[in-house]
C-alpha positions as CSV (number, residue, x, y, z in Angstrom):
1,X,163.7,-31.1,-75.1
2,X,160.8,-32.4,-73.0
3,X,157.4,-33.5,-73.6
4,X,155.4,-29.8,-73.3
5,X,151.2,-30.1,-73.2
6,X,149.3,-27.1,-73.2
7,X,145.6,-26.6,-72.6
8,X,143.3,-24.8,-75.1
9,X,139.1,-24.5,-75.4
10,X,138.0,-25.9,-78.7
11,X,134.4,-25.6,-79.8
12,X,133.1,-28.9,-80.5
13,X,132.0,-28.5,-84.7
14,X,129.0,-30.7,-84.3
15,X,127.0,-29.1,-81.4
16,X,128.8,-25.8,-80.9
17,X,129.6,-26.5,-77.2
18,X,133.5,-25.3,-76.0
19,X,135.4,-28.5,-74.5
20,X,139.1,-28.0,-73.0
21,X,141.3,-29.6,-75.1
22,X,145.1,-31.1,-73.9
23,X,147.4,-30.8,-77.1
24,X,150.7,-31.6,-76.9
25,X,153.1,-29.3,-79.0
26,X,156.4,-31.4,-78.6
27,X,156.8,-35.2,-77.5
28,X,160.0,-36.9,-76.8
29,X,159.9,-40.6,-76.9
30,X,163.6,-41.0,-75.8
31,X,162.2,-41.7,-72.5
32,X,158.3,-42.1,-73.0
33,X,158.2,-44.9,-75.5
34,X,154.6,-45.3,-75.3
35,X,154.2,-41.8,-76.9
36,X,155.8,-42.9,-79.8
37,X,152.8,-46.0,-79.8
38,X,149.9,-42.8,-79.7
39,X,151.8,-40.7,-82.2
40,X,151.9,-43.5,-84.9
41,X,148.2,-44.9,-83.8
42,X,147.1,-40.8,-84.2
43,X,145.4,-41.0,-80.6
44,X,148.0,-38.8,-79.1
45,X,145.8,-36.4,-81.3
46,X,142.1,-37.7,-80.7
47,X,139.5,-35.2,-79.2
48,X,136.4,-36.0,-77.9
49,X,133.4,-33.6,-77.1
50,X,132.6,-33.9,-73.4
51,X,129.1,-32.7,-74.6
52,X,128.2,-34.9,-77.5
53,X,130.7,-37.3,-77.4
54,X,131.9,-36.1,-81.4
55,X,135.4,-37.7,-82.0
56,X,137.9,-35.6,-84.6
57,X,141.4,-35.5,-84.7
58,X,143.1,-32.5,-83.8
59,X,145.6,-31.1,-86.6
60,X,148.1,-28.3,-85.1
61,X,151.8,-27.8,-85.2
62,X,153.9,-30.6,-83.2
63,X,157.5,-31.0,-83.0
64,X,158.9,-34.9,-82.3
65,X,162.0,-35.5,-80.6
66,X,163.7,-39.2,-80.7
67,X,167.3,-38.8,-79.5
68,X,168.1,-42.4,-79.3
69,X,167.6,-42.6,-83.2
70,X,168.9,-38.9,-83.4
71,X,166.0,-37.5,-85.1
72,X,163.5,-34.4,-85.4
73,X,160.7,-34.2,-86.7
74,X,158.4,-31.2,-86.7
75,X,154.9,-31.0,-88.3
76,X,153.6,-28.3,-89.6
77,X,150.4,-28.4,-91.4
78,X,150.5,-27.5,-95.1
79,X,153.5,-26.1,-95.0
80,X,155.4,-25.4,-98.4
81,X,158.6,-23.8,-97.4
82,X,161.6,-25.7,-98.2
83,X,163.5,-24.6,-94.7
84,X,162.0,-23.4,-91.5
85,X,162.7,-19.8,-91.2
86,X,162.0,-19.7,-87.0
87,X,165.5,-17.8,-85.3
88,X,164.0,-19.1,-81.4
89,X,164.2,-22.7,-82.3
90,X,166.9,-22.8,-84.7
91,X,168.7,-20.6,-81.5
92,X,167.2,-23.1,-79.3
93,X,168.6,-26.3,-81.1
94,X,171.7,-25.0,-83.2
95,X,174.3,-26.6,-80.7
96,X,172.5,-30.0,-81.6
97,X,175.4,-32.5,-84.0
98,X,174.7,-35.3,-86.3
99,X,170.7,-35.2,-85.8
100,X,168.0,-35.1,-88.7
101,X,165.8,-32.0,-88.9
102,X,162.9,-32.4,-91.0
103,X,159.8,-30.2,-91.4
104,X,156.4,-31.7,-93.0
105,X,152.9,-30.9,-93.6
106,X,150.7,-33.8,-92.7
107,X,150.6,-36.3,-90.7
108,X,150.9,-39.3,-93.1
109,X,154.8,-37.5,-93.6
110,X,155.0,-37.3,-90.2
111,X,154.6,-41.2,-89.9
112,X,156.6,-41.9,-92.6
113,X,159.5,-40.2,-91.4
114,X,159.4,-41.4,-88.0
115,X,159.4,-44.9,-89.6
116,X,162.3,-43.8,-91.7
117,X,164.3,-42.8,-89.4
118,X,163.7,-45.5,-87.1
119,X,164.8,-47.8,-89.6
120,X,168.2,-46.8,-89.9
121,X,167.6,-45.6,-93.2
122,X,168.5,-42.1,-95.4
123,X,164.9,-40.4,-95.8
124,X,166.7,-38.5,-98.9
125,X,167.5,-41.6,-100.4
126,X,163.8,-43.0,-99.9
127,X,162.5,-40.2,-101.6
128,X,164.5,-40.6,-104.7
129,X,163.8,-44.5,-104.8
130,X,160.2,-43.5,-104.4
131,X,160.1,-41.7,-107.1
132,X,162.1,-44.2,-109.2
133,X,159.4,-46.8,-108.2
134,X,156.4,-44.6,-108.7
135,X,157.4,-44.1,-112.4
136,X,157.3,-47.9,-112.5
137,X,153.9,-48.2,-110.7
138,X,152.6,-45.7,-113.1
139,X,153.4,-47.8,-116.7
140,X,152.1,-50.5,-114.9
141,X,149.0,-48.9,-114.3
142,X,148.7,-46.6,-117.7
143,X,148.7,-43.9,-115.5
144,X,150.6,-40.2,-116.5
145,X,152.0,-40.1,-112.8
146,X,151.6,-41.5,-109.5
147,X,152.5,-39.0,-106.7
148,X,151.0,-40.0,-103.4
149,X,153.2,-42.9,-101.6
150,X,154.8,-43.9,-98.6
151,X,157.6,-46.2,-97.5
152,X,155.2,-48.5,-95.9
153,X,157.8,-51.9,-95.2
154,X,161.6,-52.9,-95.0
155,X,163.3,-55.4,-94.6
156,X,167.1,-55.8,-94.8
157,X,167.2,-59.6,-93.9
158,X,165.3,-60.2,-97.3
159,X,166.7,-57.4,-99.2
160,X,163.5,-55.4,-99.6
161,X,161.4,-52.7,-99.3
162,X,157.9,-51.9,-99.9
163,X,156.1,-48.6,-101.0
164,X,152.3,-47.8,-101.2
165,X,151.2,-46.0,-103.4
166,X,147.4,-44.1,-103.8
167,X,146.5,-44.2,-107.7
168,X,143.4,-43.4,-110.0
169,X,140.5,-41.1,-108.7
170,X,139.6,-43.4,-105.7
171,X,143.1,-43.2,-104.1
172,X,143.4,-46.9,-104.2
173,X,146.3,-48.4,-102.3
174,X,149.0,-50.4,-104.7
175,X,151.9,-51.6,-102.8
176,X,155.1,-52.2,-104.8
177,X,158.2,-54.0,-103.6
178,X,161.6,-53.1,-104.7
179,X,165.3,-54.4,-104.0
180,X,167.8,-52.8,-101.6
181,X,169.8,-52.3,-104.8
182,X,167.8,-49.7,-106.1
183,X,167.6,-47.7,-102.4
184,X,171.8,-48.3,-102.7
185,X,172.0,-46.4,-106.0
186,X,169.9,-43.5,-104.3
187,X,172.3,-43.7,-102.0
188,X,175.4,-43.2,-104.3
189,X,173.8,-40.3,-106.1
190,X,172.4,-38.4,-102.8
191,X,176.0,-38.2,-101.6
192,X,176.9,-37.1,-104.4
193,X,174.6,-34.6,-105.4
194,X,173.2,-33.8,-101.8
195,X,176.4,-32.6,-99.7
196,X,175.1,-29.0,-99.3
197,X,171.2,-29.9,-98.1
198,X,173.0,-32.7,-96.1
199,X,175.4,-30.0,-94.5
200,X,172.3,-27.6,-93.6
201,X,171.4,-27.4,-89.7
202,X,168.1,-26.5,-90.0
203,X,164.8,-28.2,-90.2
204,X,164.4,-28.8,-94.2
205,X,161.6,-30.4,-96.1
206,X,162.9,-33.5,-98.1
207,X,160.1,-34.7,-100.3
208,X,159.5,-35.6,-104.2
209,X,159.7,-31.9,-105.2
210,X,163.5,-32.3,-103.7
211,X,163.9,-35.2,-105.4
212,X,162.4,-34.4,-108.9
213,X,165.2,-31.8,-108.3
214,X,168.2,-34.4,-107.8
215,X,167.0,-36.6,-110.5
216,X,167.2,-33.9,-112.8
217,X,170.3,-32.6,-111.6
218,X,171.4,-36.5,-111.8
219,X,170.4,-36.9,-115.6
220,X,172.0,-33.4,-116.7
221,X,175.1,-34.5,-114.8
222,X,174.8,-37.6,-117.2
223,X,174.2,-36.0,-120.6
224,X,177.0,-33.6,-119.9
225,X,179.3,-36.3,-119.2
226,X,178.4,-38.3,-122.2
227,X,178.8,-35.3,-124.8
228,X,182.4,-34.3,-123.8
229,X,183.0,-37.9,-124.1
230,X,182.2,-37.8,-128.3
């Protein structure tokens, strides 16, 4: 899959004024690193009035390709669907083996991911030790739950890794560290609990909803096992 821009007239919000616009609907940074630099910096996706000189970023549906850490990911803004239900690219990419297909809504996700994946690391995994920790970050802070967070450091030389988190009514950042032991349970119970999503060729969503649901699944498989033990 190669880079692919296409041109499209956008009136400028601020003075009403149409200004051609270069978006670019799939990037592959297998070969054009410095992409990769733009996506995560967002000024792949800066526009700029020719007119008034207004600056927004440009939100629309972009699909990145990184084959060298054999992953996919494919915003979509606010989309809620757990799978992507689109036969031409599912036809288009169903001979691809052993790559990560994830859809996602915005473009801190989008980030994340990329940063995931990068890392070496199981994105389902992170999700379920970010919820783990966010449960912790919300005692700390008296808080009924803390939802918005990201997977914002790692490091496996110093067995850590770091989330931040966005709490209270002003969305302040909290960053909260956590051991490499933790992310290695999540580990154990996504491959145990996880075979079938894992097994799916499609582009899926893995997020907290789809974690809340393996924790649960997690803890039932728990209580079960402890009351045919009595």
């Amino acid at each position: 899959m190669a880079t692919n821009i296409i041109k499209k007239r956008i009136v400028c919000p601020k003075c009403n004024e149409t200004t051609e616009a270069r978006l670019h609907t799939s990037i592959n940074v297998t070969n054009q690193k410095e992409l990769r630099v733009r996506t995560m910096d967002e000024s792949l996706f800066k526009w700029k009035c020719s007119s008034c000189g207004y600056i927004a970023r440009l939100t629309y549906p972009v699909l990145y390709n990184d084959m060298k850490n054999r992953f996919m990911i494919y915003l979509i803004p606010r989309i809620d669907h757990f799978q992507l239900a689109d036969k031409a690219l599912e036809e288009e990419f169903k001979n691809l083996k052993h790559i990560n297909k994830r859809i996602v809504p915005d473009f801190n996700t989008f980030k994340e991911k990329i940063f995931i994946f990068e890392s070496g690391l199981d994105d389902m995994s992170v999700e379920l030790t970010k919820l783990a920790i966010s449960k912790i970050v919300a005692k700390k802070n008296n808080l009924k739950e803390v939802k918005e967070g990201y997977l914002s450091m790692y490091n496996s030389e110093n067995n850590t890794m770091g989330f931040t988190f966005f709490i209270g009514e002003e969305k302040q950042p909290y960053v909260q560290s956590a051991r490499l032991e933790i992310y290695g349970k999540s580990v154990s119970v996504v491959n145990e609990l996880a075979v079938k999503d894992k097994k799916l060729k499609g582009f899926i969503r893995i997020d907290r909803e789809w974690a809340e649901n393996i924790l649960y699944r997690y803890k039932r498989g728990r209580q079960v096992a402890k009351m045919n033990r009595l």
